[in-house]
C-alpha positions as CSV (number, residue, x, y, z in Angstrom):
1,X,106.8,-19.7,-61.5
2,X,108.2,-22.5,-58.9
3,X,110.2,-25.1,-59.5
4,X,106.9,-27.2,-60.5
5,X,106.0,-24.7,-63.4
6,X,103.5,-23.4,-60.9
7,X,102.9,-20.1,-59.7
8,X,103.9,-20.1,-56.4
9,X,101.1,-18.9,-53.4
10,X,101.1,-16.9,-50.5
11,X,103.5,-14.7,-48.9
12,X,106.5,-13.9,-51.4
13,X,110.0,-15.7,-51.0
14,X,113.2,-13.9,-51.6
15,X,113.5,-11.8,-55.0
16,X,115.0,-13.2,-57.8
17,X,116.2,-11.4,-60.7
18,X,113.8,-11.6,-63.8
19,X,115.9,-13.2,-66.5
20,X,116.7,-10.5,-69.8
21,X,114.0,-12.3,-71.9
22,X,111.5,-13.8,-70.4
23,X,108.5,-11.7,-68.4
24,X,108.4,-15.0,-65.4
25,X,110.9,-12.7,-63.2
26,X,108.4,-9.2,-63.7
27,X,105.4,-11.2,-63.3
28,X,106.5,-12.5,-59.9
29,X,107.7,-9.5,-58.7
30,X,104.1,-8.0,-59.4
31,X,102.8,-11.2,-57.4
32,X,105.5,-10.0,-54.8
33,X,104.8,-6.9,-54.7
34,X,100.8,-7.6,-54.5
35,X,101.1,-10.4,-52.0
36,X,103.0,-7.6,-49.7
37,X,100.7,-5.0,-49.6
38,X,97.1,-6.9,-49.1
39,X,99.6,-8.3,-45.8
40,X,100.2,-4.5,-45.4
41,X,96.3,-3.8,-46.2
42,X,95.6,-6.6,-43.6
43,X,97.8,-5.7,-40.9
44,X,96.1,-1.6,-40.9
45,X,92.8,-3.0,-41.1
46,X,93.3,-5.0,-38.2
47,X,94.8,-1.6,-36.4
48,X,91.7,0.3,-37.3
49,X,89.6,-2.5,-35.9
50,X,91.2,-2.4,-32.9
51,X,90.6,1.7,-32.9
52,X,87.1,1.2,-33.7
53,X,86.5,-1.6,-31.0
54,X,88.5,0.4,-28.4
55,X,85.9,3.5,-29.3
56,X,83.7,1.0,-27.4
57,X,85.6,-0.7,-25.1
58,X,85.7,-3.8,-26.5
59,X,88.2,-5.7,-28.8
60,X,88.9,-5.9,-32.3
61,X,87.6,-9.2,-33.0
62,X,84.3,-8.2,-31.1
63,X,83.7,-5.2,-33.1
64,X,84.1,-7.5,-36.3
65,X,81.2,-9.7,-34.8
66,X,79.4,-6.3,-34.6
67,X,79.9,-5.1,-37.7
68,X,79.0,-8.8,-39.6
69,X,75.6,-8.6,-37.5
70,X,75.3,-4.8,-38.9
71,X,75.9,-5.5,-42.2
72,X,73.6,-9.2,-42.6
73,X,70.6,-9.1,-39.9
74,X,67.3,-8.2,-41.2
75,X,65.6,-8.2,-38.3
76,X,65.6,-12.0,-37.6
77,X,68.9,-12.3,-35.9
78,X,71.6,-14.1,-37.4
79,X,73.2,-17.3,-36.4
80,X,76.6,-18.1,-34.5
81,X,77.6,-20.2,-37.6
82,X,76.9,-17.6,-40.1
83,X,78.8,-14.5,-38.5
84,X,81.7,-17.3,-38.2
85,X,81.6,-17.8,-41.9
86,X,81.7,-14.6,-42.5
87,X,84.6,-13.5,-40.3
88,X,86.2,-16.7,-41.1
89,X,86.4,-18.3,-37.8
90,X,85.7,-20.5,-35.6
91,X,81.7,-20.7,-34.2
92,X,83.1,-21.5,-30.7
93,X,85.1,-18.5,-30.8
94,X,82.0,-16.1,-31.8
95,X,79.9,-17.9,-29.1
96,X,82.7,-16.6,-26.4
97,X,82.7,-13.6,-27.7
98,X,78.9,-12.5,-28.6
99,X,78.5,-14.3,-24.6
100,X,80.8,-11.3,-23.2
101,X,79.3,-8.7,-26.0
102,X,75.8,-9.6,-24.8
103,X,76.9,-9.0,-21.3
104,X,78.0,-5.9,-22.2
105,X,74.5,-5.0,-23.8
106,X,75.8,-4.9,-27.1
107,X,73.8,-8.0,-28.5
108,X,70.8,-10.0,-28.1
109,X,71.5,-13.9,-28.1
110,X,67.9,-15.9,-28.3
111,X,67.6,-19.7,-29.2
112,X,66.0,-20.1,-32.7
113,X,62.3,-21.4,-31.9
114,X,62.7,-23.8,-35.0
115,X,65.8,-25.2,-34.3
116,X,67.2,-25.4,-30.3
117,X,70.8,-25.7,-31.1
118,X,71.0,-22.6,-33.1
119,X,71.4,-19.0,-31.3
120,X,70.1,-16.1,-33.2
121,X,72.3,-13.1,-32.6
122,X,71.1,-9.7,-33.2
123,X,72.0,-6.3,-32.2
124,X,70.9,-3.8,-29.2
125,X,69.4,-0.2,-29.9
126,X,72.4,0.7,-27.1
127,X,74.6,-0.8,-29.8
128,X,73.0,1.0,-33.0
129,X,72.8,4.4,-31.2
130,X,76.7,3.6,-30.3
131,X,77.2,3.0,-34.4
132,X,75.6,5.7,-35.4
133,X,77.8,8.6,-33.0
134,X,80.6,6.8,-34.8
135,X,79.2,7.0,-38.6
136,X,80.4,10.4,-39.4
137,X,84.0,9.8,-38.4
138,X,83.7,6.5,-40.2
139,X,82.6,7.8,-43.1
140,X,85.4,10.5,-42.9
141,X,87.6,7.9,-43.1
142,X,86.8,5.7,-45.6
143,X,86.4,8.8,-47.6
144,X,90.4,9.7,-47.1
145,X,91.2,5.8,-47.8
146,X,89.0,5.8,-50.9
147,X,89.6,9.1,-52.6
148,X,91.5,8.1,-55.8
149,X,88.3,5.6,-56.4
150,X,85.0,6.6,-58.1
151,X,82.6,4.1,-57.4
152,X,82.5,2.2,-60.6
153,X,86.3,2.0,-60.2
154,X,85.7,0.9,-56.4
155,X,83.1,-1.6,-57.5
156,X,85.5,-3.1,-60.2
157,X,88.4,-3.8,-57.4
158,X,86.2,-5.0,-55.1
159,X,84.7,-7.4,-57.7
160,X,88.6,-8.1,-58.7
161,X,89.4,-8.7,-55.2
162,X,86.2,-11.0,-54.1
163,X,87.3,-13.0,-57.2
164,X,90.7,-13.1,-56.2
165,X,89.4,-14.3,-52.7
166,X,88.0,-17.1,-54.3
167,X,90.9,-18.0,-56.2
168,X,92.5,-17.8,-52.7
169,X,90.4,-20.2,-51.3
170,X,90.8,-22.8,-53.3
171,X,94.7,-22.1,-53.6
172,X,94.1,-23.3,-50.1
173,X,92.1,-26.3,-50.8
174,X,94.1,-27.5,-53.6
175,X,97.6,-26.6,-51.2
176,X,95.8,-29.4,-48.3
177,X,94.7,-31.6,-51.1
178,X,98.4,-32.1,-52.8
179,X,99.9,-32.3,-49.3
């Protein structure tokens, strides 16, 4: 716990020494501890996007605007402001980037005929055929990274972690709100 009587968020602090009685000291070592290796989680996950856009020849960041469309287009194209909230970004920054992805063929950019402002983003067969030559080693992979999880154990975390996530965000909120 912090000084407030509140546990404290984000990246860990220096250690301290969990006191002989009380469990305050073990339970923010776990927090420690847990903090450290999503960062660690985070910083390989980046790597491997970075292998995976490079695979292309394009960037990271671009093959996470790939990947969103992959995973939440059903055939309609999806907006510039949903793919943001997804990746958690900035809409200006996917319009920059699915501009140089669609000049690259890998994306379809087409004003919404209901709304003008809005630019439906969708995905090119060039794009899916390049997906697919990349599935198996994909699949390898998450297959080593996975291996000590069946999938109900795999759902469970992932449930655990989308809640934490949450949590997360409105650590966030409440952090900008008592500021």
């Amino acid at each position: 716990m912090g000084a407030n009587g509140k546990r404290s968020v984000g990246l860990p602090g220096p250690a301290k020494r969990a006191s002989s009685g009380g469990t305050a000291g073990k339970n923010q070592d776990v927090v420690r501890r847990f903090t450290w290796a999503i960062a660690a989680i985070g910083v390989h996950l980046e790597e491997l996007r970075y292998f995976w856009g490079k695979a292309l020849g394009i960037s990271g960041p671009q093959w996470m605007i790939l990947m969103a469309l992959a995973e939440i287009d059903q055939d309609g194209g999806v907006p510039v402001n949903v793919v943001s909230k997804k990746l958690h970004v900035d809409s200006s920054f996917v319009t920059t980037q699915s501009k140089l992805l669609e000049k690259k063929g890998f994306i379809r950019r087409k004003t919404s005929t209901e709304d003008a402002r809005i630019v439906q983003m969708s995905l090119t067969d060039k794009t899916y055929k390049h997906l697919a030559s990349l599935a198996s080693q994909r699949d390898a992979l998450n297959e080593f990274i996975f291996a000590e999880f069946d999938d109900r154990e795999l759902a469970e975390l992932t449930d655990k972690l989308a809640a934490l996530q949450n949590r997360f965000e409105k650590a966030c909120l409440k952090v900008v709100l008592d500021i």
